[in-house]
C-alpha positions in Angstrom: 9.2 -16.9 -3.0 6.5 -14.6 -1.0 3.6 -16.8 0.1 0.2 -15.2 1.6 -0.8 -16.6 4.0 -3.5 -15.4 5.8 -6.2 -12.9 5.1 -8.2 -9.8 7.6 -11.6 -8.2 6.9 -13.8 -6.0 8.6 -16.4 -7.3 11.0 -19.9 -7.3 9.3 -18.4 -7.1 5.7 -19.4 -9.7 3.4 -16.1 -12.2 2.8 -15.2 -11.3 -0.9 -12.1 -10.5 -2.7 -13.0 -6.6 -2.7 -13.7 -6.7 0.8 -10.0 -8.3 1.8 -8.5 -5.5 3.9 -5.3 -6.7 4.8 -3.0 -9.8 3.4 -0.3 -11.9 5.4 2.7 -12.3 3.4 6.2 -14.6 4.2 9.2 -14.4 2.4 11.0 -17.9 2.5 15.0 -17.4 2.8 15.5 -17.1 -0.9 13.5 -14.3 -1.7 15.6 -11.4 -3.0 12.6 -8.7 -3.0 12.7 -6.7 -0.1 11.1 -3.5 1.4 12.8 -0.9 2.5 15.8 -3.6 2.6 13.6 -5.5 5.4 12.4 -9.1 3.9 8.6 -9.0 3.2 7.0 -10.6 6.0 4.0 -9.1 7.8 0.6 -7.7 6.9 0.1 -5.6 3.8 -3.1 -3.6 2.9 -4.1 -5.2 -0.1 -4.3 -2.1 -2.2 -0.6 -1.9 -1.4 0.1 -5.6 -2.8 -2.0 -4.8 -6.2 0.1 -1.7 -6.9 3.7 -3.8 -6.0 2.2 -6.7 -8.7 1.5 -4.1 -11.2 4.4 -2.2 -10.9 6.8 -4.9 -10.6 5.4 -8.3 -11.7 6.7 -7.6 -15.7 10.4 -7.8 -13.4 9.8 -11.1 -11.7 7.9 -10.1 -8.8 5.3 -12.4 -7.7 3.7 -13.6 -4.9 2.0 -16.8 -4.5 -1.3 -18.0 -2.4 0.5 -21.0 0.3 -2.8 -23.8 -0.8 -2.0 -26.3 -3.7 -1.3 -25.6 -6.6 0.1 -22.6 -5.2 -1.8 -19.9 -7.7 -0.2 -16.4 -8.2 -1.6 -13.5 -7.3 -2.9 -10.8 -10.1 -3.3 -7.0 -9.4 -7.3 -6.0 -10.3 -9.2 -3.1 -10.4 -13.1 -2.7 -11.1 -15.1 -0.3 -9.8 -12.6 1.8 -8.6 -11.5 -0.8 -6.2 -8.1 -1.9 -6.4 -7.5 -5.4 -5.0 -5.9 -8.8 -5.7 -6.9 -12.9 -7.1 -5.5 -15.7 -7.4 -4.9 -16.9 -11.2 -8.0 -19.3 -12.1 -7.4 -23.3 -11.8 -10.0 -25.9 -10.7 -11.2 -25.1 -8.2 -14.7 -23.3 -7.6 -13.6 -20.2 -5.6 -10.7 -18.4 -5.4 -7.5 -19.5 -3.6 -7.1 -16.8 -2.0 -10.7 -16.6 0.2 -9.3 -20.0 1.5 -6.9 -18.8 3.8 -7.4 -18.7 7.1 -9.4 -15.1 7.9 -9.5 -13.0 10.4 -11.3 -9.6 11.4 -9.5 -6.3 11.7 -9.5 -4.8 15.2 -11.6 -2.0 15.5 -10.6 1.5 16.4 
C-alpha cells in the first residue's frame, strides 16, 4: 500500500486542497507499484499524483491518506487546477489537510 503522509505548501498561501504543492508518499514492503523500478517513497508534486490516480487507479493503483479510516485519494480537476482528496467519510474536512504540513523552501 502507498500512504501520504505528509503535505508542503507555499508560505503565504491559504492551506487548501488546490493550494497543496507537494505530497509525502511511503510504500510499505508490499507494494508492487514502482517508479522507474525505485519503490515510491519521497515527495511528489501533487499534479503528478492526480495524473498517476487517473491513469492508473481503473488497474489497482491507489494510494491512501495514513489517519483513520485511511481514505483513498481521488484525482480532481476544477478550474484548470489539477489536484488530489481524500474520498468523503465523517469527518468535517478533508483527510488529507490533516497531515502534518509544511512550507516549501523558497528559491
Amino acid at each position: 500500500m502507498i500512504y501520504a503522509e505528509k503535505i508542503s505548501f507555499r508560505r503565504n498561501d491559504e492551506q487548501n486542497l488546490q493550494t497543496i504543492v507537494r505530497i509525502k508518499l511511503l510504500s510499505d514492503s508490499s507494494e508492487k507499484w514502482k517508479i522507474n523500478d525505485k519503490p515510491i517513497n519521497g515527495w511528489y508534486k501533487k499534479e503528478d499524483i492526480n495524473a498517476w490516480l487517473h491513469n492508473h487507479g481503473d488497474t489497482g493503483f491507489e494510494i491512501k491518506v495514513n489517519i483513520k479510516p485511511y481514505p483513498n485519494l481521488v484525482p480532481v480537476e476544477r478550474n484548470s487546477v489539477k489536484y488530489v482528496r481524500s474520498t468523503r467519510d465523517y469527518t468535517n474536512k478533508d483527510n488529507l489537510l490533516n497531515l502534518e504540513a509544511f512550507y516549501e523552501k523558497e528559491s
